[in-house]
C-alpha positions as CSV (number, residue, x, y, z in Angstrom):
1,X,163.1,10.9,152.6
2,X,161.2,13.3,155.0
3,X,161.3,15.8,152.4
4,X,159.9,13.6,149.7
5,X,157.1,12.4,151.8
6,X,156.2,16.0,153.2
7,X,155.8,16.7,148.8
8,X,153.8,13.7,148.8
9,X,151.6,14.6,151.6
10,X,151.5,18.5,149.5
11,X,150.6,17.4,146.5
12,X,148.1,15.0,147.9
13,X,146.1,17.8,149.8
14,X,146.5,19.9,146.8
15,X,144.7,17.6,144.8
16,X,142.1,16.9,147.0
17,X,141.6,20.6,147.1
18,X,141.3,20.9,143.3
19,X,139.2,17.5,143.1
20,X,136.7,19.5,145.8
21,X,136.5,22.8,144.1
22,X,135.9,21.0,140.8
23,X,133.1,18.7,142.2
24,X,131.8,22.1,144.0
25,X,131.5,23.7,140.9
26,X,130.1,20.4,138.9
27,X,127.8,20.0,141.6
28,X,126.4,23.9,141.1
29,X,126.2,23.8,137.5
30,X,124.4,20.3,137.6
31,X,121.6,22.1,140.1
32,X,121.3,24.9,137.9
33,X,120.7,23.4,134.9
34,X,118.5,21.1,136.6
35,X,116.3,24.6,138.2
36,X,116.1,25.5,134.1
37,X,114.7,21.9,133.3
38,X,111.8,22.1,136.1
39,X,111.2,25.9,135.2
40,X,110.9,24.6,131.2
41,X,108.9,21.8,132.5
42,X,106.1,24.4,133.7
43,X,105.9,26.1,130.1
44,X,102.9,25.0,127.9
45,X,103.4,24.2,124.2
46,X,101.3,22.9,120.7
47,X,98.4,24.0,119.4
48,X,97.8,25.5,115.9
49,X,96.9,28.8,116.9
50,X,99.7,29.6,119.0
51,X,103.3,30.4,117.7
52,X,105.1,29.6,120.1
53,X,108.9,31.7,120.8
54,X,111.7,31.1,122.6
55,X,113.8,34.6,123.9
56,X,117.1,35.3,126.4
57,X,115.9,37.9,128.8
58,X,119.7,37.8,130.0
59,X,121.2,38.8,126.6
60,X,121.1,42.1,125.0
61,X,119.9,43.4,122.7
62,X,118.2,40.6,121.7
63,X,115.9,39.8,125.1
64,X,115.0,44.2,124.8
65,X,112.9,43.0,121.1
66,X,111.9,39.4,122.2
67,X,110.3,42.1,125.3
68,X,108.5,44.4,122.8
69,X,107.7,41.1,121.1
70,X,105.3,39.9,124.0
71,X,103.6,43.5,124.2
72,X,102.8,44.5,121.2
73,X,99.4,45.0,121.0
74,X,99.1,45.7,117.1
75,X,100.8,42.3,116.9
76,X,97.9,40.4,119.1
77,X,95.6,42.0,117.5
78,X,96.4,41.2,114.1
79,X,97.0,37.9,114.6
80,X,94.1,37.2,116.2
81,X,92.6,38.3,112.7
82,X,94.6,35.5,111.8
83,X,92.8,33.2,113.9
84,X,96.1,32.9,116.4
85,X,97.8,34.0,119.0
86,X,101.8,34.4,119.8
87,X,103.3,32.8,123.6
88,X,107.0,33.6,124.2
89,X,108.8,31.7,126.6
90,X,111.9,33.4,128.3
91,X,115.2,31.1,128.6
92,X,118.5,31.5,130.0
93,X,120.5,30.0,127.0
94,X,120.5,29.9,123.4
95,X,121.4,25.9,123.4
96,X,118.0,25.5,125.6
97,X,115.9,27.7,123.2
98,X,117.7,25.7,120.2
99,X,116.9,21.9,121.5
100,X,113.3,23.3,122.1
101,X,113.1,24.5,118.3
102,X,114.8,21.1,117.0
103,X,112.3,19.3,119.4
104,X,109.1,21.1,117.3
105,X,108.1,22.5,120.6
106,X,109.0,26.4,119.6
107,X,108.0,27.6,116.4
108,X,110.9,30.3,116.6
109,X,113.3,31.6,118.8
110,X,115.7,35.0,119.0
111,X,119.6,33.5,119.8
112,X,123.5,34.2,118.9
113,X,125.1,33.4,115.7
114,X,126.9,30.2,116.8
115,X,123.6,28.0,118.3
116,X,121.9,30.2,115.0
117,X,124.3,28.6,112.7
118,X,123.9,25.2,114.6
119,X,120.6,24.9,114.5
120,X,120.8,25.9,110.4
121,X,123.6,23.3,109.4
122,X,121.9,20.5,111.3
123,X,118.1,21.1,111.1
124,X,115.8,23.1,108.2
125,X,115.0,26.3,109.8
126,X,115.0,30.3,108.6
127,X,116.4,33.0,110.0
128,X,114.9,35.9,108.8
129,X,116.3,39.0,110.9
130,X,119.6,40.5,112.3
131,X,118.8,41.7,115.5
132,X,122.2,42.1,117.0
133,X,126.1,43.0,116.0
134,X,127.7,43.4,118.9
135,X,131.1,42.0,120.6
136,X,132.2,39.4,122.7
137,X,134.7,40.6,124.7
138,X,138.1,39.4,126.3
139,X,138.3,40.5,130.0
140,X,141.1,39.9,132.0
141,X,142.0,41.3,135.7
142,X,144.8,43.3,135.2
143,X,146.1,45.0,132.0
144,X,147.6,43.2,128.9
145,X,147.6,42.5,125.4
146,X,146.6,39.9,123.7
147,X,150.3,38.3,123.4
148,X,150.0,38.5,127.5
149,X,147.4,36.1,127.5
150,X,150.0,33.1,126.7
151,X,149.9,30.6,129.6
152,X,147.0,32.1,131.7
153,X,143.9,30.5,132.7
154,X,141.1,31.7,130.6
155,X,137.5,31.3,130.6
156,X,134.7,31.0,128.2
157,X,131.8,28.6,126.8
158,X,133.2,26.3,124.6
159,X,131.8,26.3,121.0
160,X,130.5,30.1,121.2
161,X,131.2,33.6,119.7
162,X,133.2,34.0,122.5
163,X,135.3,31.2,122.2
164,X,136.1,31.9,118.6
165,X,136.5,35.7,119.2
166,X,139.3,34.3,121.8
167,X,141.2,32.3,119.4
168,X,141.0,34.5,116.3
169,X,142.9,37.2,118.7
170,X,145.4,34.2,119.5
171,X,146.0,33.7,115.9
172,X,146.3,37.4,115.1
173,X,149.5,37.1,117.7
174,X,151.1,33.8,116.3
175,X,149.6,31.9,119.1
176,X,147.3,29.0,119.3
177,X,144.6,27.3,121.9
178,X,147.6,25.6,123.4
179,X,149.5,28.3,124.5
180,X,146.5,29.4,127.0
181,X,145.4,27.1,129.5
182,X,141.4,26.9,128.4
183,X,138.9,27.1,131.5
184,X,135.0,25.8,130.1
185,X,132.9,27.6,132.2
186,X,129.3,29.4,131.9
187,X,129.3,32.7,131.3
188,X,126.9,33.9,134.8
189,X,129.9,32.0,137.1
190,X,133.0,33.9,134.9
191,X,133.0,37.5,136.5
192,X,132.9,35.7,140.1
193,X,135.6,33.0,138.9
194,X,137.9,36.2,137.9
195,X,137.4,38.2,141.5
196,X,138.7,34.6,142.8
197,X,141.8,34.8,141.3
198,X,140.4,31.5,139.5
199,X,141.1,32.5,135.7
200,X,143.3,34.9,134.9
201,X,140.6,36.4,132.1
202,X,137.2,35.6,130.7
203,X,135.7,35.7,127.3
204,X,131.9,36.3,127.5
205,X,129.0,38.2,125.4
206,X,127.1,41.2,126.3
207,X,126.2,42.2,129.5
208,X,128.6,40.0,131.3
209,X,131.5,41.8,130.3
210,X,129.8,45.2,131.3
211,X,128.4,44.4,134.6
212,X,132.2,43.1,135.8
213,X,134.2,46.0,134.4
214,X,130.9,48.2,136.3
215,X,131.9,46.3,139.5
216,X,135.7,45.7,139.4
217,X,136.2,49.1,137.3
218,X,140.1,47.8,137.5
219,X,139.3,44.9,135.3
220,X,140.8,45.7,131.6
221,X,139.3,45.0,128.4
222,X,141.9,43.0,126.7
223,X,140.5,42.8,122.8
224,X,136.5,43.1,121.5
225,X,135.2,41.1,118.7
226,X,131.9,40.7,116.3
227,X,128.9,38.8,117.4
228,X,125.3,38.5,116.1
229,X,121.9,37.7,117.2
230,X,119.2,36.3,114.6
231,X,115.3,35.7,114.9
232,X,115.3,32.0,113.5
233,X,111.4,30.8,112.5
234,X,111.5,26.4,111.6
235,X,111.0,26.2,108.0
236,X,107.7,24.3,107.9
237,X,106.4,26.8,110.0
238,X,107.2,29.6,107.3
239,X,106.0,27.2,104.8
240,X,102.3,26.6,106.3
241,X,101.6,30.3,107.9
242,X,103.4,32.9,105.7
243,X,101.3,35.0,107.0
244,X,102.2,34.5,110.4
245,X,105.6,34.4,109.3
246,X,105.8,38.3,108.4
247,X,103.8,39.4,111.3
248,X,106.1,38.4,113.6
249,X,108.8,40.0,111.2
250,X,106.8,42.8,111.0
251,X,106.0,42.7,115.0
252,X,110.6,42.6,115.3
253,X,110.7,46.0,112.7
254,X,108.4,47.6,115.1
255,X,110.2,47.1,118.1
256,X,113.4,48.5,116.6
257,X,111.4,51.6,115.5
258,X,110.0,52.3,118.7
259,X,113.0,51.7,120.3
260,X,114.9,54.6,118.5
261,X,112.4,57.1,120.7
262,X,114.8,58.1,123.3
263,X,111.9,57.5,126.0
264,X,110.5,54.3,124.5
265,X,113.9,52.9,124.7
266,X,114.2,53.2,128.5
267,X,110.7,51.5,129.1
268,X,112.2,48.3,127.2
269,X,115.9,48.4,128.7
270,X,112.8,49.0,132.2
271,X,110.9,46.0,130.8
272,X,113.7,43.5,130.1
273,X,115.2,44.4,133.2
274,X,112.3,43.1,135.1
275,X,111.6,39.6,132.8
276,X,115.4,39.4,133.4
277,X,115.2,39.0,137.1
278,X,112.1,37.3,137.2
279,X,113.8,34.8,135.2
280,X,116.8,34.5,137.7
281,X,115.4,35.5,140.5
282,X,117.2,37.9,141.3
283,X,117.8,41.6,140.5
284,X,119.2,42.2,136.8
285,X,122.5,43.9,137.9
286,X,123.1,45.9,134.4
287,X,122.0,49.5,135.1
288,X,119.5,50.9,132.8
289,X,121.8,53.3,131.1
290,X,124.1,50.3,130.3
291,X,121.3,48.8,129.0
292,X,120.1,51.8,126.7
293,X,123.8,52.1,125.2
294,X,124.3,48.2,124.5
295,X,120.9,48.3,122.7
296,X,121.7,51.5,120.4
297,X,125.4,50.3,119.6
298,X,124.1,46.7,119.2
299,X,121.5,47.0,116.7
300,X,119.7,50.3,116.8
301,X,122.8,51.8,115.1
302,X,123.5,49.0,113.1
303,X,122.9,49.9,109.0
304,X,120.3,48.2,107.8
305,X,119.6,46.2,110.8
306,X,116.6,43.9,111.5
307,X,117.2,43.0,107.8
308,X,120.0,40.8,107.4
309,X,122.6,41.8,104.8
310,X,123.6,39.9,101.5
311,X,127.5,40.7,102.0
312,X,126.7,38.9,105.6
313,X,127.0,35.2,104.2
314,X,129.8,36.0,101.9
315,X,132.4,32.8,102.2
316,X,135.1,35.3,102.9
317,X,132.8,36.5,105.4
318,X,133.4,36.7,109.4
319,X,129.9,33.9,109.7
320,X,131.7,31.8,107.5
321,X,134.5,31.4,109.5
322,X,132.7,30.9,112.2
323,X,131.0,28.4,110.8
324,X,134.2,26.6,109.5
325,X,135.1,27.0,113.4
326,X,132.2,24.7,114.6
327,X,132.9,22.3,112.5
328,X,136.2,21.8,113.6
329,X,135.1,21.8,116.9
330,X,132.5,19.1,116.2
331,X,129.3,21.5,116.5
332,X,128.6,21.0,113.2
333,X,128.9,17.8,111.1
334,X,132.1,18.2,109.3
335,X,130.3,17.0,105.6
336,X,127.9,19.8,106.3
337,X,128.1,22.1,103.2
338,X,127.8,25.9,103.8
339,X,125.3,26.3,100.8
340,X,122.5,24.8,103.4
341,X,123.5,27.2,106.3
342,X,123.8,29.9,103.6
343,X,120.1,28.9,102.5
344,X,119.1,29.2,105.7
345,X,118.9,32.6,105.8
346,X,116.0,34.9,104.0
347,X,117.2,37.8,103.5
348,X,114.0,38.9,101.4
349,X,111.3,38.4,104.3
350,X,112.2,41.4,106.4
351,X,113.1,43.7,102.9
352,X,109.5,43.3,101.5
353,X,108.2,43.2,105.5
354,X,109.9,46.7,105.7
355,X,108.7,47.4,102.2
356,X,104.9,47.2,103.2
357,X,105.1,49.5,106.1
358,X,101.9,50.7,106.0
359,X,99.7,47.5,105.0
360,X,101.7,45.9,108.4
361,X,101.4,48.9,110.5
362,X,105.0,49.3,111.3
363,X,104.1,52.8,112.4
364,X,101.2,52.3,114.7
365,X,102.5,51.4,118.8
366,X,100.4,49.8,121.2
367,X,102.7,48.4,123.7
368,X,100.6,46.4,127.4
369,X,102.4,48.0,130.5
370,X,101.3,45.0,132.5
371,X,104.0,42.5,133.3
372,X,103.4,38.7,133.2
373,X,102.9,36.8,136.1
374,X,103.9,33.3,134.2
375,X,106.9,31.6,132.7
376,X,105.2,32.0,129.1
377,X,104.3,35.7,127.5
């Protein structure tokens, strides 16, 4: 009976413990995503002369063009012709920059394939350039395969590239969601969570898995998958301003050119660094040369990337199945047909924008040095 009461008294503290660490956690994501709200709250919005975009200075190598984006002097200039002006607004998820988008508030936004594809199936927006194929990554803390991961406790966001990249290398062993014990968690707490002995491995996105295999250089990179990043412009936006439309097109092409200048590159990786930690207030932990080689593999040596290619939304294609994934995960609404994400994309705008290189000075650089003082570039 002592025994049996003593196991009582065990499990009872254990679960207390659990109940605390969970609430601990709750309570810390609750006050971050409450920091984000008031930091939104501050941004300014509206107004027909400004175009108003939404970037991830945390993700690569998307946040490096949204950088070049709010610089670019040759684009300021020549929309100013236009009787306008561009403000981009730096966020620390691509389901913040998508609600703002739905909401009217953002005119465009640069985000991952999954809130990209969202936003597509459930709204009438246009994504008009490929500006990342990279890989989410499965990290784990010691090595194994992919069969190894069976039973652990395994992180990532739920609904993301990640998250499917996890599962199709479950399925490619025979095994299933419920032969891992899924942790939800954002992808800023996973690297900690892992030192903790929390999770047993993490699926996350560029540069998360690079900054904890930089500081825990025993960590093991248990399988890579493919993830994109599109610039996505709303539909009636495109629809009233084409012109607008292709400068900021245009203004995307030119980042990626200067980019491929050795040099040039390391001011942006510099550049993004700094929005990066203004944005979280704290230093950007990926060093600059991590930075530089996630950029180049990501998109500067991508073929044919900013434009987004045909053979891309093919329904044997990897996009397709992601997008057959959100909808059985209840991201997308399961009627949803793919010929309206499939429509969704242009993949004419940045051909003809690319086309035109000289009338929309794709050659010409003018990039400010100055960095901005305010939530909104």
């Amino acid at each position: 009976m002592r025994s049996v009461v003593r196991c009582l008294a065990t499990t009872l503290l254990i679960s207390f413990f659990l109940f605390g660490c969970s609430r601990k956690e709750n309570n810390a994501q609750a006050a971050k995503e409450g920091a984000a709200a008031q930091r939104y709250a501050g941004y300014s919005f509206g107004g027909e002369e400004v175009i108003d975009l939404g970037s991830q200075p945390l993700t690569l190598p998307e946040g490096a063009v949204a950088e070049l984006l709010s610089r670019d002097s040759i684009l300021a200039s020549r929309l100013a012709e236009r009787g306008c002006s561009v403000r981009i607004h730096p966020f620390f998820k691509g389901k913040d920059i998508a609600g703002f988008l739905s909401s009217g508030k953002l005119q465009g936004g640069i985000f991952a394939d999954m809130p990209a594809l969202t936003a597509a199936a459930t709204g009438e927006f246009v994504c008009v350039a490929l500006l990342k194929e990279g890989a989410a990554s499965i990290v784990s803390k010691k090595p194994m395969l992919v069969r190894d991961l069976k039973g652990k406790r395994i992180a990532t966001g739920v609904g993301s590239a990640a998250h499917f990249t996890l599962l199709s290398a479950l399925q490619n062993e025979g095994l299933t969601e419920k032969d891992i014990e899924l942790v939800p968690m954002e992808v800023s707490g996973m690297p900690q969570a892992l030192a903790e002995g929390k999770i047993d491995a993490f699926a996350a996105w560029e540069p998360t898995p690079t900054l904890a295999i930089a500081a825990h250089p025993e960590y093991h990179l248990v399988h890579k998958g493919v993830s994109y990043g599109f610039l996505c412009l709303r539909r009636d936006f495109v629809r009233s301003h084409p012109g607008r439309a292709r400068e900021v097109a245009a203004a995307v092409a030119r980042a990626c050119a200067r980019m491929r200048v050795p040099k040039e590159l390391e001011q942006a990786a510099g550049w993004t660094a700094g929005s990066a930690a203004r944005l979280q207030g704290a230093p950007y932990q990926v060093t600059r040369r991590a930075m530089t080689t996630i950029i180049r593999n990501d998109l500067l040596n991508v073929p044919g990337a900013p434009r987004i290619p045909a053979a891309l939304l093919n329904e044997e294609g990897l996009l397709y199945k992601k997008f057959t994934f959100l909808k059985r995960t209840g991201k997308i609404p399961e009627a949803t047909p793919w010929a309206k994400v499939r429509d969704s994309f242009d993949i004419d705008m940045m051909r003809q924008v690319m086309a035109e290189g000289d009338t929309l000075a794709l050659q010409r650089f003018d990039y400010r040095n100055s960095d901005p003082s305010d939530g909104a570039k």
